[in-house]
Every structure is written in C-alpha cells, then in structure tokens.
C-alpha positions as CSV (number, residue, x, y, z in Angstrom):
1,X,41.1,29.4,25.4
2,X,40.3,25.6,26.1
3,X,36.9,24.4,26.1
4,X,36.0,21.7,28.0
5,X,33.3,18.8,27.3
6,X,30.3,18.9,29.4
7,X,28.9,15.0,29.3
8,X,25.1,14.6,30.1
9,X,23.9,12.8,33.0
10,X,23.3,9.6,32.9
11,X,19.9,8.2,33.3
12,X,19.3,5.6,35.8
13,X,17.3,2.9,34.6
14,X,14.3,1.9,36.1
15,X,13.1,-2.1,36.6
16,X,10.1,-2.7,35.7
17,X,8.3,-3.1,39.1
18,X,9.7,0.3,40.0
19,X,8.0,1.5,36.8
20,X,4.5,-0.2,37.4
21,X,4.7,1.4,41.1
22,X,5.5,5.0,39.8
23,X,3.2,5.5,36.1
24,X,0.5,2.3,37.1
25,X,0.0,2.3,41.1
26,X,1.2,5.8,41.7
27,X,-2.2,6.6,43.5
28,X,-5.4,4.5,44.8
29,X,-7.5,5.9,42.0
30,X,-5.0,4.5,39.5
31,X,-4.4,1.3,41.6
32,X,-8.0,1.2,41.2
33,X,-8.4,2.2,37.6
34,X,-5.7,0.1,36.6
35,X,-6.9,-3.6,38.1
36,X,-10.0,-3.0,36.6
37,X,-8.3,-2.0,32.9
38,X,-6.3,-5.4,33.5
39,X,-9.6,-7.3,34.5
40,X,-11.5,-5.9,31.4
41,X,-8.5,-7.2,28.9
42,X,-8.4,-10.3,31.0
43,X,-12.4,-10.9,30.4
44,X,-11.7,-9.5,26.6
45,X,-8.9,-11.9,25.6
46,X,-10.5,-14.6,27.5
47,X,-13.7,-14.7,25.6
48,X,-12.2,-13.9,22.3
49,X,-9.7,-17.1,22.6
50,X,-12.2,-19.4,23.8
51,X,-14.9,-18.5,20.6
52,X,-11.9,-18.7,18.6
53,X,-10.8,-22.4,19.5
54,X,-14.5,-24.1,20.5
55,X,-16.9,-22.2,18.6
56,X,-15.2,-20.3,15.4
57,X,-16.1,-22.1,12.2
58,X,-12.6,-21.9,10.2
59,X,-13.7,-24.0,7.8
60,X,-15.3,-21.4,6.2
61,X,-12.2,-19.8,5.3
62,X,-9.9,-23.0,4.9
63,X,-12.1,-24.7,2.5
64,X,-12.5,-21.1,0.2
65,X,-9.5,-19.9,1.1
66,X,-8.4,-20.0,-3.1
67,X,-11.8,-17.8,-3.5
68,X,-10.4,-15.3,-1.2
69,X,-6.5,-15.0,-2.4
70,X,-7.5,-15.4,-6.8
71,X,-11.1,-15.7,-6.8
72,X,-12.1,-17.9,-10.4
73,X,-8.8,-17.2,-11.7
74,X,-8.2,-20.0,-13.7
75,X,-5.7,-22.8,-12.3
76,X,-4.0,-23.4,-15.7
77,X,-2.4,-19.6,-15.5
78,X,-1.3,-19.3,-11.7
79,X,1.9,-18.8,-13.3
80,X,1.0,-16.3,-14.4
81,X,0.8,-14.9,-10.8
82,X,4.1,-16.6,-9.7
83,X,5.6,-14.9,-12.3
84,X,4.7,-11.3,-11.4
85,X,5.6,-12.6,-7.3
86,X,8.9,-13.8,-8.5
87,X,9.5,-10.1,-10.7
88,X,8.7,-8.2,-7.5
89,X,10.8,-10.6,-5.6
90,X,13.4,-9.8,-7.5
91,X,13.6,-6.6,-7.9
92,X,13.2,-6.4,-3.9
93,X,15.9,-8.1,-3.1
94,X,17.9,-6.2,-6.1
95,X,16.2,-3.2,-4.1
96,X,17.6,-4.9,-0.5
97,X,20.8,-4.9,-1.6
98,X,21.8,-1.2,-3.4
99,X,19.5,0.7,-1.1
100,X,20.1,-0.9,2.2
101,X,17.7,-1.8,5.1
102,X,15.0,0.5,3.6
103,X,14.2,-2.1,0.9
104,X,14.7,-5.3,3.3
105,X,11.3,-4.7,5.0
106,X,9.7,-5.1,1.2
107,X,12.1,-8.2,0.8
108,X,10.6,-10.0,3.5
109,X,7.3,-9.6,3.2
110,X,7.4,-10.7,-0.3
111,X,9.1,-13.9,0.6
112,X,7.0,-14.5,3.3
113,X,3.7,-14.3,1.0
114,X,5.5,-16.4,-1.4
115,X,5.9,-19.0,1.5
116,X,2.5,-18.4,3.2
117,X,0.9,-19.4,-0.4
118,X,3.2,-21.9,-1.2
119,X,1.9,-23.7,2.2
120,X,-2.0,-22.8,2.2
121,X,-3.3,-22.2,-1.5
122,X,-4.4,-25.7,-2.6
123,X,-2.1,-25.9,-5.6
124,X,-0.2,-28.7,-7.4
125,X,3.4,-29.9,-6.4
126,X,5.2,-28.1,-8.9
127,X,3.4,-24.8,-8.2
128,X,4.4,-25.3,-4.2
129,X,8.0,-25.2,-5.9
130,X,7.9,-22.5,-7.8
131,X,6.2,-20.3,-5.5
132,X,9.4,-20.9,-3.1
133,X,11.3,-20.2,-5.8
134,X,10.6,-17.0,-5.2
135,X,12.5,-16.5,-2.0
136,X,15.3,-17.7,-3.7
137,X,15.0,-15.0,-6.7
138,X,15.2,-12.5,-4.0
139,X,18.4,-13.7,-2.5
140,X,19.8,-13.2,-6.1
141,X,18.4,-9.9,-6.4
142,X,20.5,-9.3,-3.5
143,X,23.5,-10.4,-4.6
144,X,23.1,-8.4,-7.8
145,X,22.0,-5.4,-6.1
146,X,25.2,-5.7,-4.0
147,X,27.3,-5.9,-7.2
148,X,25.3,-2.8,-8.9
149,X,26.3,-0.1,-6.6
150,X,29.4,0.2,-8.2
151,X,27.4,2.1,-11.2
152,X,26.1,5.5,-11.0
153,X,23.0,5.1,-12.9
154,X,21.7,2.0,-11.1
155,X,19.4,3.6,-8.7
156,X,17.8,5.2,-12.0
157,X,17.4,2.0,-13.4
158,X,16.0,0.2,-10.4
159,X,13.3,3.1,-10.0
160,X,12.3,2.9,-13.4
161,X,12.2,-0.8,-13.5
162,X,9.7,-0.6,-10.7
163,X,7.2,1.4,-12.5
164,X,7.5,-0.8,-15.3
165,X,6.4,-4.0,-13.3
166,X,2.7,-2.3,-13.3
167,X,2.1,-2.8,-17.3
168,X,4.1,-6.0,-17.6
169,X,1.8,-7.5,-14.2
170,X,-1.6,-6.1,-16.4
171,X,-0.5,-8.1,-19.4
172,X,0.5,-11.3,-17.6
173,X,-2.6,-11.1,-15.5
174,X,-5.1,-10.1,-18.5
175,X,-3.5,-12.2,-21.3
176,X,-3.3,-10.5,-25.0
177,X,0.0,-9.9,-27.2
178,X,1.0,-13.7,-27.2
179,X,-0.8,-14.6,-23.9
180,X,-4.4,-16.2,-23.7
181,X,-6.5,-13.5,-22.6
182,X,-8.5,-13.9,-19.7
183,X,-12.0,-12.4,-18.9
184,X,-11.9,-10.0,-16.3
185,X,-14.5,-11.3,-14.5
186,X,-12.6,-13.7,-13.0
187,X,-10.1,-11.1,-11.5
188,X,-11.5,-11.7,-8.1
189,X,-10.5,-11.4,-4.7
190,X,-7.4,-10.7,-3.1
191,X,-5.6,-10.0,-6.8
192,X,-8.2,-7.7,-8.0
193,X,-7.8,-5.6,-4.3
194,X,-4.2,-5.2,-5.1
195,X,-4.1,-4.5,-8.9
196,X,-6.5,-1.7,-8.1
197,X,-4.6,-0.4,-5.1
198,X,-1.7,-0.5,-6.5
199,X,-2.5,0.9,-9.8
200,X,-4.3,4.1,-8.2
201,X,-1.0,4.4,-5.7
202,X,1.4,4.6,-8.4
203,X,-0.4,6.8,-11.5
204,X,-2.7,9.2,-8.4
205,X,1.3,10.1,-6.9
206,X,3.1,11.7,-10.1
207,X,-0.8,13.5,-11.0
208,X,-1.1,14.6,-7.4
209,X,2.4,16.3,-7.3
210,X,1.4,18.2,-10.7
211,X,-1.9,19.7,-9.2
212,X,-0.3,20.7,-6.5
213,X,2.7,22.6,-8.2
214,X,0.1,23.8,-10.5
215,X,-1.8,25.2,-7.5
216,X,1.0,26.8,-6.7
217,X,1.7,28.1,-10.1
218,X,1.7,31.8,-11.5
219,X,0.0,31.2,-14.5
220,X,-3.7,31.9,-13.8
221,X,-4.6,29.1,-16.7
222,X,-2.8,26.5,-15.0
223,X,-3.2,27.6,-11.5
224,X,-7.2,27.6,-11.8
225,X,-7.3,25.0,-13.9
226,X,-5.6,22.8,-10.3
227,X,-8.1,24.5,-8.1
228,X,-11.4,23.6,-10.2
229,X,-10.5,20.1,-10.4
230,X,-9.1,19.2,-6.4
231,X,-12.1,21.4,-5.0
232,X,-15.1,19.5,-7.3
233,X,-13.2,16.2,-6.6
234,X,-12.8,16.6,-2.9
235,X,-16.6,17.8,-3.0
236,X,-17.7,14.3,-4.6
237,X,-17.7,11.2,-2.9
238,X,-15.9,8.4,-4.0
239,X,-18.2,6.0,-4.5
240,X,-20.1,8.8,-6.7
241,X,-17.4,8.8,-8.7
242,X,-17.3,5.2,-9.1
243,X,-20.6,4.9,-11.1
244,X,-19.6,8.0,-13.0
245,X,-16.5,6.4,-14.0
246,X,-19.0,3.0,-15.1
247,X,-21.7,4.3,-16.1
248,X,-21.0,7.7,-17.7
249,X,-17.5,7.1,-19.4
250,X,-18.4,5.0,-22.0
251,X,-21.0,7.6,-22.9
252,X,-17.7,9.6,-23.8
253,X,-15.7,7.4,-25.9
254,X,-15.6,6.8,-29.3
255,X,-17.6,4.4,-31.2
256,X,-16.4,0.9,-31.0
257,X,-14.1,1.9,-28.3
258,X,-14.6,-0.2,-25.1
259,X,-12.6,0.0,-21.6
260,X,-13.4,-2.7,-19.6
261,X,-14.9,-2.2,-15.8
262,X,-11.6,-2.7,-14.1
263,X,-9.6,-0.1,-15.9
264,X,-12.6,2.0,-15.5
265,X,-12.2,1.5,-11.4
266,X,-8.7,2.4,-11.5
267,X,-9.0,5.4,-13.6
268,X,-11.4,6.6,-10.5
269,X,-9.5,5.7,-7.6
270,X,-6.7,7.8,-9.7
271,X,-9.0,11.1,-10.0
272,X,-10.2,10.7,-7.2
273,X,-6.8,10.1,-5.2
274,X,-5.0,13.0,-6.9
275,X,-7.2,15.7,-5.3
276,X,-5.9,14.6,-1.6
277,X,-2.4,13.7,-2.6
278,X,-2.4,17.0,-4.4
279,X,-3.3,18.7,-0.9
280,X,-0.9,16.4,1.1
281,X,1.8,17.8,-1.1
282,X,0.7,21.7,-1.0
283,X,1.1,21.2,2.9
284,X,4.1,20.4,2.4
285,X,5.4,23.3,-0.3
286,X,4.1,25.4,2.2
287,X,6.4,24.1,4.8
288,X,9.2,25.2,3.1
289,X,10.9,28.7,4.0
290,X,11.0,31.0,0.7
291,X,14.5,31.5,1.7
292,X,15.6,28.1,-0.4
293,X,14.4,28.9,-3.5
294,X,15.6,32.4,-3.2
295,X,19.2,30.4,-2.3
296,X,18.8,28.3,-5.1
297,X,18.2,31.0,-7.8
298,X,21.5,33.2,-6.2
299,X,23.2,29.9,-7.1
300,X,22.1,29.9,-10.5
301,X,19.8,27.4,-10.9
302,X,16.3,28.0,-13.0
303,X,12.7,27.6,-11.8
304,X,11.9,23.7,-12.7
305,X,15.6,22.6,-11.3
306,X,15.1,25.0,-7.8
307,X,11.6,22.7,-7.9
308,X,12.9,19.4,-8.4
309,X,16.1,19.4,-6.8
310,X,14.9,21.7,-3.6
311,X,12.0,22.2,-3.0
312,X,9.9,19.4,-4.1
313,X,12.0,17.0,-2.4
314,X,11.9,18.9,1.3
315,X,8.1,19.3,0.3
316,X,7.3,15.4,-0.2
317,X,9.6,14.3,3.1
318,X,7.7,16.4,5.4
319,X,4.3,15.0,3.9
320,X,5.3,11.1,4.0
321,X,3.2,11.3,7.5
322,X,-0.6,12.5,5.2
323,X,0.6,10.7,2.1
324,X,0.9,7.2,3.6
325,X,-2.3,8.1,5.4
326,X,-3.9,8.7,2.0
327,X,-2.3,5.4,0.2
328,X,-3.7,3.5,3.2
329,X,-7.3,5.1,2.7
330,X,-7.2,4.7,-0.7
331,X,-6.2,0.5,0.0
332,X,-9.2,-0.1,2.3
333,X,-11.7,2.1,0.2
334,X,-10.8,-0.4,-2.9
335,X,-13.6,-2.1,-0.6
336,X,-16.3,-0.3,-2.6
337,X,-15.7,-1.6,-5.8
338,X,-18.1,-4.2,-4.9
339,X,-20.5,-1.8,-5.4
340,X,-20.1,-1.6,-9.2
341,X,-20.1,-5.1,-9.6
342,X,-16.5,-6.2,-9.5
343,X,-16.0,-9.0,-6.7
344,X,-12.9,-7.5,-4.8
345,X,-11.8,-9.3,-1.1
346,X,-15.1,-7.9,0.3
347,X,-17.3,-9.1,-2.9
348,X,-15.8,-12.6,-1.9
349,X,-16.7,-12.4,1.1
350,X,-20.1,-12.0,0.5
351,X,-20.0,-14.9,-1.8
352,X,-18.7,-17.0,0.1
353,X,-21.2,-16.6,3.3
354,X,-24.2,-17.5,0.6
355,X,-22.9,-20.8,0.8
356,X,-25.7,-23.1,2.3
357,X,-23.8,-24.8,4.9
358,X,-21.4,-21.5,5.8
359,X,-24.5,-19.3,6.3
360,X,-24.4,-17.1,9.4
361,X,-20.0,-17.4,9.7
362,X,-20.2,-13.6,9.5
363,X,-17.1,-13.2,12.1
364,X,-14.9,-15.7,11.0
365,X,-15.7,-14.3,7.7
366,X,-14.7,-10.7,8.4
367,X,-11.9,-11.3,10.9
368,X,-9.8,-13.4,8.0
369,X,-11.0,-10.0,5.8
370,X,-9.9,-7.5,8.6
371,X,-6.5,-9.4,9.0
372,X,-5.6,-9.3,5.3
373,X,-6.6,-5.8,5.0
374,X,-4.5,-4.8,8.4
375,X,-1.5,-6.5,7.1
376,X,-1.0,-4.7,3.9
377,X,-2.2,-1.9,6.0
378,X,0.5,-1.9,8.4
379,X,3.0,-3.2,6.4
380,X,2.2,0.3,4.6
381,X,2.5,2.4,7.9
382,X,6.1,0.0,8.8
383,X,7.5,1.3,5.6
384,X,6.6,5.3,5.9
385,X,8.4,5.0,9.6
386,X,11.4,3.6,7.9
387,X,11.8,5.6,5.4
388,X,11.4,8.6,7.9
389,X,14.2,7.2,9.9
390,X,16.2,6.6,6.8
391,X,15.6,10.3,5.9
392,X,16.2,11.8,8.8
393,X,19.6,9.8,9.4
C-alpha cells in the first residue's frame, strides 16, 4: 500500500498596506483608535527628542561618567579590571567557538563593553589599548574553542573554568595574596552592581536546586528542614534581610573574626535568592510525568543518577522562563544595597546629583541609570530565549 505526501498550503503573503487595512483600519472605531494611538506616540517621541537635544543636561553624566562605571576605584589598578574583562573575554569566545551560536550573544557583548569603555572612560593611552585588547582575546578564545571540540572533556573544563572566574575576579578586584589590597569602600558603582549580581546568580543557583530536591525528598529531616527555610525566607523582605545580614551577623561570628559589608550583601542576596529559585525549580519537578523516573529505574539506574541525568535536567529547561525572571529581579534589586551603606549604580547616583552645579539633573540622571540597568537586563532575557531555542532544536 503506497502512501502519498500531502504538502500544506501555502500561505499567501500579505504587503504591508494590505496588512494595516485588515488588523489597523479594519473598522471606523479602529481607524479612529488607531490615528489617535499614532498621534499620541507622535506627540510622545516628539517631546521626548526635543528635551533630549535642547534641554537635557548630559554633562552631568559625561563629566562623572568614571563615578558611575568604577566609582573611587583607584586609577593605578584598572588593570585590574581589564584583566577580569579580558578573562571573561576569553573564555567567551573559547565558549563561542565549542558551544556554537549560544555563546556568541555573550561574545559580543563583552567586546562591545570592552570597546564602549575603551572609547568613553577617561583613561590613559595605554589603558584604551588594552581594553581593545580584549576583543582580540576573544577571537582567540574562538580559535581555541574551535580546536577543543575534538576532546571529550572540554565542555567539563570550560564549565568549571567559568565558576572559577568568580574567586579569581574577588581577589584581583580586592587585592590580598600578592596584590595590594584595596578598601572596599571604594567598590562603587557599576562594579559593585555586578560583583553582587553576579555573585548571588551563581552560589543562589546550585543552593536553590538543593532546597528544592530536598523539598521533594522523603526524608522528613531533610524535607522539613527545605520547607522551614523557603517559607520564612519568602515571608521576609529583602531589604529586611539586608540589615540582618549587616547588622546581626557579626553578632554571630567568632571573636576577631570580621566579614566585610560586601560579602555580607552577597551572602543575603544568596539566602534570599535560593527560596525563589528553589520554587522556580519545584515547578518544574512537578512538570515532569512520574513515568521517567519509573523508566529510568526499569533501566537500572539508582535514585541520584535518575535525578541528575533525567529528571533534574527536564525540570530546569521547563523553568528557564521563572528562573531568568528571578536572576533579572535579583539584578535590579542589587538597587537596595544603598540602603546599607554600600554606593552601588543607584548610590552614585545620588552622589552625583549633590553636586552643586548638577543639582536638580534628576532625568538625565536616572535615564543613563535606567539604560544600564535595561541593558544587562535584556541582554539577560536575549540569552534565556536563545538558550530555549537552542534546547528545543
């Protein structure tokens, strides 16, 4: 018995006037409803480009725009900076080239930051230099990345290499162990924003993933234990647990034992973090039919492999959507560390419209802010709908 191929229809494409007439102009309500939408963005865009070019003040940013990116970071160690760029660079474009288009995204943005400061931070010659440099260690890291997919274990390595940038970008940035140290009061602005977004992304992942398998456990010890601490963490607000975290913690420690106020910050956006992630990820354990662990354990395998090598991964792609939401909460809620004294991208902001002759600049202030922080932002939500694609391919 033959089968034969049934081909879809094909779709007739539409130009765009056709398209404006049928979904835009379909009816006089929505002739109506639509010209006055178009005059309301016309009036919008209109105003908003005319303050911008006559009236905005931009001086206030141009002139302090080294107070926003490093704060009083001194000018003797920006290589210190460089040098953490030019690491992630690196291992970017390494990323780029065994992991495919996934990794390019990441690529490009760090070589485009490495350009963007390289042009506006008011920096010596040879700093311009070697902050370009950095575009050219990524186009190495390609090339090797290109050359490392012929071993089996260099996905492993790359992964781990990663996690290790975190501690080696704390010691160049901090100093100690060969390094002049540097006082963390002058980890300021943009820098301080990222170290402690970054810090609470990485270390609130892995300890969200254990609460929720733990929630999920048998073991009433365990299982309880998980409950407790996401329901009186997701009962607390964050910024409650920011003065407990600076004000109470050292009550804890041992004599003579000190953790300075930036550690302390991370350590809450971690806590903190965990209890939502931890959620996030119970979603989606629950997702998954019971049927695949049941398959798993008729193959042979034991609980903790059926877990990690089944489950856990079905479980974490169907919750990229609520865990990138989370990372990007947890980004634009490093806002609040101002509050506790450290002077984060907000906290410079503040400083710098005390200024006596930028007093008042409040919107060109915040709209520089509200960019940097939609950037990263984005650049966040770009990379969860990529790897989605990837994942789903």
């Amino acid at each position: 018995m033959t089968q034969t191929s049934v081909t879809p229809p094909l779709l007739a494409s539409q130009s765009p006037l056709v398209w404006a007439k049928k979904n835009l102009f379909s009816s006089w309500l929505n002739s109506l409803l639509t010209v006055f939408c178009i005059w309301l963005l016309y009036q919008f865009v209109s105003n908003v480009c005319f303050w911008a070019t006559t009236q905005a003040q931009w001086s206030v940013v141009s002139s302090n725009l080294r107070l926003f990116l490093v704060g009083l970071y001194p000018v003797e160690e920006f290589w210190r900076l460089w040098s953490i760029l030019a690491i992630a660079g690196c291992l970017a474009g390494i990323s780029w080239g065994l992991w495919g288009r996934f990794s390019r995204f990441v690529a490009i943005s760090i070589g485009a930051l490495a350009i963007a400061l390289a042009i506006l931070l008011p920096v010596d010659s040879i700093s311009k230099i070697l902050t370009l440099a950095i575009s050219g260690a990524i186009g190495i890291g390609f090339l090797v990345g290109q050359q490392c997919k012929r071993f089996a274990q260099s996905s492993l390595i790359l992964a781990i290499s990663w996690f290790a940038t975190l501690p080696i970008s704390l010691w160049l940035i901090g100093g100690n162990l060969g390094l002049t140290a540097v006082d963390v009061n002058v980890w300021n602005g943009l820098v301080l924003t990222l170290i402690v977004a970054i810090s609470g992304i990485i270390f609130s992942f892995p300890l969200g993933v254990l609460l929720a398998l733990g929630r999920q456990s048998t073991l009433p010890l365990i299982k309880w234990f998980c409950v407790l601490y996401i329901e009186i963490v997701r009962g607390l607000p964050l910024i409650g647990i920011l003065f407990m975290a600076q004000v109470m913690l050292p009550l804890f420690l041992p004599a003579g034992l000190e953790v300075d106020r930036v550690l302390r910050a991370i350590a809450a956006f971690i806590f903190f973090s965990a209890a939502y992630l931890a959620e996030n990820v119970r979603g989606g354990l629950q997702s998954i039919p019971k049927g695949q662990a049941e398959a798993a354990r008729a193959l042979g395998l034991n609980i903790p492999l059926t877990i990690a090598l089944i489950v856990l991964p079905q479980a974490l792609k169907a919750s990229i959507p609520a865990i990138v939401g989370q990372f990007i909460g947890l980004f634009k809620d490093t806002s609040l560390v101002a509050i506790v004294g450290l002077v984060d991208l907000m906290g410079v902001s503040r400083t710098v419209l005390s200024q006596p002759e930028f007093i008042g600049r409040y919107a060109e202030v915040y709209l520089f802010v509200a960019l940097i922080y939609w950037m990263f932002c984005f650049s966040l939500s770009q990379a969860s709908q990529k790897l989605e694609r990837k994942l789903q391919n």
